[in-house]
N, C-alpha and C positions, 0 to 999 in steps of 0.2 A: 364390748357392749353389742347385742344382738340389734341389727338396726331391722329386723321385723317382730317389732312388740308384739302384732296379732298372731302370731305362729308358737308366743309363750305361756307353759300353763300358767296358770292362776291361783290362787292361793288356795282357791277350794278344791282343785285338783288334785287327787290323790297322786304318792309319787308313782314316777313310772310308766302310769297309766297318758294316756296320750289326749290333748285336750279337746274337748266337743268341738265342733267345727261349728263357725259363725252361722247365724242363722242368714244372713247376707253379704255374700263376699265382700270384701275390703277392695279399696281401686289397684292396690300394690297385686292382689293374685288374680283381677280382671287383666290388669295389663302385664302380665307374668304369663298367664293364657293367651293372652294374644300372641307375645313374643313369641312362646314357645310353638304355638300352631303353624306361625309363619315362618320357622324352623323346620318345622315337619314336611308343609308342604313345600318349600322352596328345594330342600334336602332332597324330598321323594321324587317330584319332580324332573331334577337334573341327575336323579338316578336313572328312573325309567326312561328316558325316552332313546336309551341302545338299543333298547328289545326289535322292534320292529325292521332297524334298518343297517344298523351296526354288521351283526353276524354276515347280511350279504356285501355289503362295504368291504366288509375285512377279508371276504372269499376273492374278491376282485385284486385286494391289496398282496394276493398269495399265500393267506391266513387258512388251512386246514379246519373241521370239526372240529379235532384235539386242541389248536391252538387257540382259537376261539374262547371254549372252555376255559382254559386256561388264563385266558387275560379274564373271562369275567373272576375265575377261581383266586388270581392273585389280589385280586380287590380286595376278597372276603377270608383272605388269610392274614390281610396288612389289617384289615378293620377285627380282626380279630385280635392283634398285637395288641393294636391300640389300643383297644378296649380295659384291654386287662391292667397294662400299664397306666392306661391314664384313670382310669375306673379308682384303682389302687391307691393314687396319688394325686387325688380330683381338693382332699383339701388344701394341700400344699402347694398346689398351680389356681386354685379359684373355681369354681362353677362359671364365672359370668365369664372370665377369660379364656377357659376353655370351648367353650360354646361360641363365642364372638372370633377367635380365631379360627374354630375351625372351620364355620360359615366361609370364611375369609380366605383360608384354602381352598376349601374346596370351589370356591366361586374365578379361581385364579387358574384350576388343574382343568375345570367344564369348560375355561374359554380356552384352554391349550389344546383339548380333546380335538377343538374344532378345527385346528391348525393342521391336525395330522395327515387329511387329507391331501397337501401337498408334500410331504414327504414319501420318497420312495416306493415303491414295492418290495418287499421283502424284508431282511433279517434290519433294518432300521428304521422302516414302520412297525412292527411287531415289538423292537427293544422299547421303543416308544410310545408304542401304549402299555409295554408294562410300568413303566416307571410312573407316566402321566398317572395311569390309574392307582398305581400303589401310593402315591404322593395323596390324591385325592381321598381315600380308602383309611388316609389317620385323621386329614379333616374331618371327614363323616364321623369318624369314631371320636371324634372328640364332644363334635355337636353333639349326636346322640346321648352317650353317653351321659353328657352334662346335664341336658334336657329332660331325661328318665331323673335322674336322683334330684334335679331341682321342683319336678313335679312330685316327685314322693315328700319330698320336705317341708312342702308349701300344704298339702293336701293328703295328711296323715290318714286320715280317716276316711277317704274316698279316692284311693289310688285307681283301682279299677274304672269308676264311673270319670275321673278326668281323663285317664289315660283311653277310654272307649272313647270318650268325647274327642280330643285329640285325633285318634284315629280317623276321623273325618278327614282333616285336611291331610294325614298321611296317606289316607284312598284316594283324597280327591289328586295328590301329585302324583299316585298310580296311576289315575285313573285319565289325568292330561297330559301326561308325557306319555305314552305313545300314541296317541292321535294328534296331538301336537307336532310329537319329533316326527312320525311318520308322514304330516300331512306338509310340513316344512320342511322336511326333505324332498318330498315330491314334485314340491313346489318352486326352491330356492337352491337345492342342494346338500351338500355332506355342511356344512360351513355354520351357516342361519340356525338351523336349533339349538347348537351350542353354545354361538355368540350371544342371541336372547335370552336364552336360559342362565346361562354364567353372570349378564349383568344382573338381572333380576335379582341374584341368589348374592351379588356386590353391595345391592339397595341393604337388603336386608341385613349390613352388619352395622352400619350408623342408628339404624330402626332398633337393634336389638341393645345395639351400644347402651342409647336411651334410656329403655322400656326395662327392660333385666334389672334386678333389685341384684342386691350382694349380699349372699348368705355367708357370715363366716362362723367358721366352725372348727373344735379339739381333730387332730389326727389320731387315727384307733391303730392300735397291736395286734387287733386281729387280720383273718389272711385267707386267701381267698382256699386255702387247702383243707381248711379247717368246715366252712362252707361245706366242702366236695365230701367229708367224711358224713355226711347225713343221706340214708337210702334218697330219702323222698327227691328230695334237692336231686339227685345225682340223675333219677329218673326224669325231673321236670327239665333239667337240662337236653336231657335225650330229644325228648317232646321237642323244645325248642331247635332242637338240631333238624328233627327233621319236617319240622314248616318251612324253616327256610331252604331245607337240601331240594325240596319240591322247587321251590320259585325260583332257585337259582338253576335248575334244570330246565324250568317253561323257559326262565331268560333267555339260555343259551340256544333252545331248540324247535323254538314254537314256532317262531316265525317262519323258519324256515322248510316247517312240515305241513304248516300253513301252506305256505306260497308253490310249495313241489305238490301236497295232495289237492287244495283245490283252487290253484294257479289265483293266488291274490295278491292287489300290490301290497305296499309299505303301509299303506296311510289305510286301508282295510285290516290288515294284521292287527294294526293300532286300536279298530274298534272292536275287535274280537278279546282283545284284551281287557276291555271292560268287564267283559262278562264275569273275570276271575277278582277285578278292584272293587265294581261297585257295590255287590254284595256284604263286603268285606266293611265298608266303607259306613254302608248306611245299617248294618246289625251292629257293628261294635259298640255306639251309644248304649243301647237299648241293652248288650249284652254286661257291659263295666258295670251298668244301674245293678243288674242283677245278680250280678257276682258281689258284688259290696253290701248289698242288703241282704242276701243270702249265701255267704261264704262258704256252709257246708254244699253248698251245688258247682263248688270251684271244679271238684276233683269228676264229678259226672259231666258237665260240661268239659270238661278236657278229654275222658275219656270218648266221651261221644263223638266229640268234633275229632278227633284222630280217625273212629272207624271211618267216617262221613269221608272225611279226605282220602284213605286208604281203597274206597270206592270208587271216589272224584276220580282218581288219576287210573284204577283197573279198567274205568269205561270211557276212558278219556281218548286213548289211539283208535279202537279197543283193544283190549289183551288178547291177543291173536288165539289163544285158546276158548275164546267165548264164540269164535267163527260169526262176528259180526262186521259189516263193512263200515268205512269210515265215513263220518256225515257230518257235514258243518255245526247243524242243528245240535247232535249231541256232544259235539267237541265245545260249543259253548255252554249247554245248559251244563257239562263235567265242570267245567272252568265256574262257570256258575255257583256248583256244587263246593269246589274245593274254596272259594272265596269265602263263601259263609261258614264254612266247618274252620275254615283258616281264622273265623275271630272268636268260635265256640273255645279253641282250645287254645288261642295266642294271648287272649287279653285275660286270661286267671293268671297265668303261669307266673306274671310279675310279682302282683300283691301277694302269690301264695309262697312264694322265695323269702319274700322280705317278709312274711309268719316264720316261717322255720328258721331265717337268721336270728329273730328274736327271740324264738323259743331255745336257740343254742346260748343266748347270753349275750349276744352281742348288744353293741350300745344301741340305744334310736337315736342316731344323728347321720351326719349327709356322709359320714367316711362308712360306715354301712351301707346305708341307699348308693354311695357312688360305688362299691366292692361287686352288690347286689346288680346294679346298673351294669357295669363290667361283666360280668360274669354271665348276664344276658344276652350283649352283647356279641361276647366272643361265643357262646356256642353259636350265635343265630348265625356268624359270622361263617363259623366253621361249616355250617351246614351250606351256605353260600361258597363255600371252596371247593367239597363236596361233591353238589348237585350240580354246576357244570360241567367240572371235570370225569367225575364215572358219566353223570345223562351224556358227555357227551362223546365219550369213547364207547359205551353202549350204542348209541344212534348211532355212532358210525361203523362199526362193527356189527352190530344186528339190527336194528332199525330204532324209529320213535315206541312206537307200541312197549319192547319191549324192555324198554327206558322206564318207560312210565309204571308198567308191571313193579320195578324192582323198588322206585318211588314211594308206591301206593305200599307195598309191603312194609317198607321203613315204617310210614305210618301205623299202619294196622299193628308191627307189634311194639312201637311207644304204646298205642292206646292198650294193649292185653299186660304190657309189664305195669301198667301207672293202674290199673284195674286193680291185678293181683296186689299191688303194695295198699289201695286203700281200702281194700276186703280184711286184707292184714291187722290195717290198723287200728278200726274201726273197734274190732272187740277189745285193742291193746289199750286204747285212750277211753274207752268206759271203762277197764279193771284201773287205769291209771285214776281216774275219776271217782271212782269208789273209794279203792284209798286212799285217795288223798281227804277224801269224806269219813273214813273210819279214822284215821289221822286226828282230824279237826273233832271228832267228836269226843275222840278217848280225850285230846288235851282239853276237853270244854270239862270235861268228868273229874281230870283230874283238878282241875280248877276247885270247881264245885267241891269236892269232896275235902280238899285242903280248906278252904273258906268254911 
């Protein structure tokens, strides 16, 4: 027995079809939003706050550019594991249990983070943050993971406008973990941001314990390869790869191009990083609204927000070919730029996966949404493995500039291939539309003419 009656259609519900959302949320998906927000932003949070102060930490500890990269890369190669694995098998481990433990992880791997500073220099402080972080890196993917498919489940009909809404508190942990981590580092040490951070993110697994309803639900047969065989899908993925190859490249290099071009500390880097959160942060709302009431502006909002970012990052060093010099002023309104194009084309990209899973047949239930979940997931993941590792063998090989050139290109051509496919499709779903209208008419004739 489903213990959320308000989440079942009704009798006047045609089959299928997916039932009208209440006209007044119910207290079970007030307190489902809550939880989940303070998932988001507790998650985000005790992600961000390496940016600022980490990279120079770990140059002291005998950590390289490359290797650098690389511990952020191995995060987003585990969280990319994860994803797909638990994505896949989210009904048969639980939503509410997956989510509660990986909170619980990953709130145990942020307080080890913070230990590492007295270990060593060299080859066993380096083993040891990969491990720390790849351990941390299935938590998050568990959370997340769980947290996406139980907001689709809850909020059939308005994926986009909760998941913008949401988006708040996941800017707002962008947007206070590095002035946070950077200004509690400056303050206290390598030690204190992680130890506050890690209990904070402890609170919140009793809170979620609580609050988290329990969805259960049938295991499906279908597979995430079957997903991959649909153009659109295959390209919206792309997309996805490379918003995050971006952020996982700022991660690894900002700060530090920061602090060498216009000699800033830790806890200043932190606030320059607003520049690329808050935007982000305070559109998404307003963009989920309008991607859910107007669905056919999914695919131009995504295309749009690709060029915008593909621009963000060419003006961002600048691209040493535009023979511009470098300046505070426009390295933030760039970051500025790329935050906002970063929610034009991140927050369609969900609901419009979980349209074409259904338009392939698959079931509407949470082993879908958690497949769909997954598969979000691990590209975003992959582009987080990505955008370290090349940004940061590029920066150290040629510089930031033209890191970020290669970046902004990723962008620019998701947004020309996701163009070309719904120019494509656009005349192929009116001839589908037609006939399926000359269809319906002939059998209404032959009806008629039998009668």
């Amino acid at each position: 027995m489903d213990p959320h009656p308000e989440l079942q259609p009704t009798e006047n519900d045609a089959p299928g079809e997916t039932p009208e959302p209440p006209q007044r949320m119910t207290k079970r998906q007030i307190l489902t939003l809550i939880s989940i927000a303070s998932v988001n932003f507790s998650s985000m949070i005790c992600y961000s706050i390496l940016g600022p102060f980490f990279p120079n930490e770990a140059v002291k500890k005998g950590a390289s550019q490359t290797v650098i990269g690389l511990i952020f890369g191995c995060y987003a190669i585990c969280n990319l594991l994860g994803a797909l694995i638990l994505g896949k098998y989210i009904v048969q481990i639980g939503a509410k249990f997956m989510l509660v433990m990986g909170l619980f992880v990953s709130s145990v791997c942020t307080i080890l983070f913070g230990l590492l500073n007295r270990v060593p220099a060299g080859a066993a402080f380096i083993s040891l943050c990969f491990i720390v972080r790849s351990v941390d890196a299935v938590g998050f993917a568990a959370a997340m993971t769980s947290s996406f498919a139980m907001t689709a489940k809850i909020f059939p009909n308005n994926v986009a406008t909760v998941l913008g809404s949401l988006e708040i508190f996941t800017g707002l942990g962008l947007i206070m973990g590095p002035p946070v981590g950077g200004w509690f580092y400056q303050s206290f040490g390598y030690e204190v941001p992680f130890m506050l951070l890690g209990c904070f993110l402890l609170v919140m697994v009793p809170f979620n314990i609580y609050v988290l309803p329990v969805i259960e639900a049938e295991p499906s047969k279908d597979s995430f390869l079957r997903l991959l065989m649909k153009t659109k899908i295959v390209l919206l993925c792309y997309v996805i790869f490379t918003l995050s190859a971006g952020l996982g490249y700022l991660d690894a290099t900002l700060s530090l191009f920061a602090i060498d071009t216009f000699g800033l500390s830790p806890g200043y880097v932190g606030l320059i990083m607003l520049g690329l959160s808050l935007p982000y942060c305070l559109a998404s709302p307003l963009l989920g609204y309008f991607t859910d009431k107007y669905p056919v502006t999914r695919s131009w909002f995504m295309v749009i927000g690709g060029t915008a970012t593909g621009i963000g990052f060419w003006f961002l060093g600048p691209a040493p070919f535009f023979n511009i010099s470098s300046h505070l002023w426009l390295l933030v309104l760039m970051l500025a730029i790329i935050g906002f194009s970063l929610g034009m084309t991140a927050i369609p990209t969900f609901p419009e996966i979980i349209t074409c899973a259904y338009d392939l047949g698959y079931e509407e239930g949470l082993s879908t949404l958690g497949m769909v979940s997954g598969l979000f997931g691990a590209f975003w993941s992959l582009g987080m493995f990505y955008g370290p590792i090349v940004g940061g063998l590029i920066t150290q090989n040629l510089n930031f500039q033209w890191a970020a050139v290669v970046q902004g290109s990723l962008a620019f051509l998701g947004a020309f291939f996701l163009a070309v496919c719904y120019f494509y499709q656009q005349p192929q779903e009116r001839s589908d539309r037609r006939a399926t209208g000359d269809r319906q008419t002939d059998e209404t004739t032959a009806l008629l003419s039998a009668g």
